[in-house]
Structures are given as structure tokens and as C-alpha cells.
C-alpha positions as CSV (number, residue, x, y, z in Angstrom):
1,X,122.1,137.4,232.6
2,X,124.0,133.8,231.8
3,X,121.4,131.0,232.6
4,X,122.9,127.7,234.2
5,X,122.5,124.4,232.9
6,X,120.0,122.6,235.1
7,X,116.7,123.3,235.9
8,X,116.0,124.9,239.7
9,X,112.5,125.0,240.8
10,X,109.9,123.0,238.8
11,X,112.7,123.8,236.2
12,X,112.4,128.2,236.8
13,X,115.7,129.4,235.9
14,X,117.6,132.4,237.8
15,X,116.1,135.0,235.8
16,X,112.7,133.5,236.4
17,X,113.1,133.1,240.0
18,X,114.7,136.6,240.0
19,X,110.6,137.9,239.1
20,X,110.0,136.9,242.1
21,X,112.3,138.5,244.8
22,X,111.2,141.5,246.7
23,X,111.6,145.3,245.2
24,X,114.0,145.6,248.3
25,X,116.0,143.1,246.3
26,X,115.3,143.8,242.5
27,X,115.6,147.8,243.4
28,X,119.0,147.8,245.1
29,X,120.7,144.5,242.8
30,X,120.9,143.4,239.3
31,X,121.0,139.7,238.3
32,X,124.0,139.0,236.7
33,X,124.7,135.1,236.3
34,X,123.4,131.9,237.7
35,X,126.0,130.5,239.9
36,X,125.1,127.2,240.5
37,X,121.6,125.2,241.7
38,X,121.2,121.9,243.7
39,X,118.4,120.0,245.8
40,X,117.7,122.8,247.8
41,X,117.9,125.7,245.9
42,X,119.8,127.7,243.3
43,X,122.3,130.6,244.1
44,X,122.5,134.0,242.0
45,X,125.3,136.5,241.5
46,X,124.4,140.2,241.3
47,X,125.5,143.7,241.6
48,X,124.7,146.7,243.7
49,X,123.1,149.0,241.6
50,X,124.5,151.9,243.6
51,X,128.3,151.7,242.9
52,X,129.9,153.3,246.2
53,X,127.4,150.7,248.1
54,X,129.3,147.9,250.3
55,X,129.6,144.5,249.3
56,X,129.1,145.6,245.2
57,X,129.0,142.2,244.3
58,X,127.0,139.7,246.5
59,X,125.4,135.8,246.5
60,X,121.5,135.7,246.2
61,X,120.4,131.9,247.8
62,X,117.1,131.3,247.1
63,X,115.3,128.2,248.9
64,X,112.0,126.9,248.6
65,X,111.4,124.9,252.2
66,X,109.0,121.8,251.9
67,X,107.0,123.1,255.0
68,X,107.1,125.6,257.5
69,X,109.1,124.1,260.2
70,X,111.9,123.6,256.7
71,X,111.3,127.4,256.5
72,X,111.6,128.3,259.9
73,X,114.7,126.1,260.5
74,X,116.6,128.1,257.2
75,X,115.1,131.6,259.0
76,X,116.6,130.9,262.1
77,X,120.3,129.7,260.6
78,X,120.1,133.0,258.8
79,X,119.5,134.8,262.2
80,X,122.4,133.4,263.4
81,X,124.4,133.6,260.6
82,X,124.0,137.6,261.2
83,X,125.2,137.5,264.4
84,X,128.6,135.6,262.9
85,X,131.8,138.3,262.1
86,X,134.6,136.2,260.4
87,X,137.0,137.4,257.6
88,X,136.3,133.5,256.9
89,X,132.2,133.3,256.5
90,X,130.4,135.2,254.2
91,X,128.9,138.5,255.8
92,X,124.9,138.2,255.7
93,X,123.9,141.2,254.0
94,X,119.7,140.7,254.2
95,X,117.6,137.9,253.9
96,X,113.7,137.6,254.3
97,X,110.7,135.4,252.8
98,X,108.9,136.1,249.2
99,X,105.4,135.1,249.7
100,X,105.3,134.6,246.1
101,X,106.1,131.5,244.3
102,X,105.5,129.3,247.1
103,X,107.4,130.6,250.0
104,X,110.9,131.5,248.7
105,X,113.5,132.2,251.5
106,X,116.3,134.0,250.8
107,X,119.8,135.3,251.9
108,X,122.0,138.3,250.5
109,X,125.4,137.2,251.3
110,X,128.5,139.0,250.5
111,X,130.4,137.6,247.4
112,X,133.9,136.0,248.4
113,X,136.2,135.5,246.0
């Protein structure tokens, strides 16, 4: 893993953050770099641990809402973000809510390059 510069949550890097994700993520991806944070979250490259697997290489956003109508409103763009099919958007590959460390959201998005 290659940390980032500035501090993310309360100043938890990726790899910190990482501890937190759900074994459906941590099982199936490994953290490779930090690609970047800013006021509303920080956003994490990683790799499918099973090589023939589709995307191999994907964006982790993780996003800590203020309240729950914050987290509802990122749920629901995620929802509709699935139901999106562009060669020009990022394919939505899973997203979901770690309980832990306040209320994380996330989204599994496919890497473009």
C-alpha cells in the first residue's frame, strides 16, 4: 500500500479505513494505493484478488455522511448509479454501509483509465 498525503477521516489513512470495510470487500480486493481524499471522503485503488474476475482493478469511495438523511441521499445516487450503462460512467460494481467507524458508505466502482 502507498499512503496519500493528507489526512481523510479524523486524519485515518486508506489503510486504516481499509480495517474497516466489510469481509465482502477485504475477501474479494486488495488495497493497493490511496488515490486521492477530499471534504467528503477519500477514494482507494485495489485489485480483485481472483485474477480472471471482471473489473481486476476497481475505485473503492468511502464516505462518512454527517447524518442519515446525508447517508441516505449517497445510498440512493448509488442505486441509481446501477441502473446507469455508459462506456462513459464508471460501472458500479457493489456498494453498501459499514456500521463500523461511524457509518461508512461505500461504492465499488470500476477503475477507468
Amino acid at each position: 500500500f502507498q499512503g496519500g498525503g493528507a489526512s481523510g477521516f479524523g486524519g485515518e489513512d486508506g489503510a486504516k479505513l481499509w480495517a474497516f470495510l466489510p469481509p465482502a470487500i477485504t475477501d474479494n480486493y486488495s488495497l493497493v494505493a490511496e488515490l486521492g481524499r477530499g471534504t467528503y471522503g477519500t477514494v482507494l485503488l485495489a485489485e480483485n484478488t481472483n485474477a480472471s474476475a471482471t473489473p481486476h482493478r476497481v475505485a473503492i469511495k468511502l464516505c462518512r455522511p454527517k447524518d442519515s438523511g446525508e447517508m441516505a441521499m449517497m445510498l440512493k445516487e448509488g442505486m441509481a448509479l446501477q441502473r446507469l450503462n455508459s462506456p462513459m460512467i464508471a460501472r458500479l460494481v457493489d456498494m453498501g454501509c459499514a456500521s463500523a467507524n461511524g457509518g461508512m458508505v461505500y461504492t465499488v466502482l470500476e477503475l477507468l483509465e
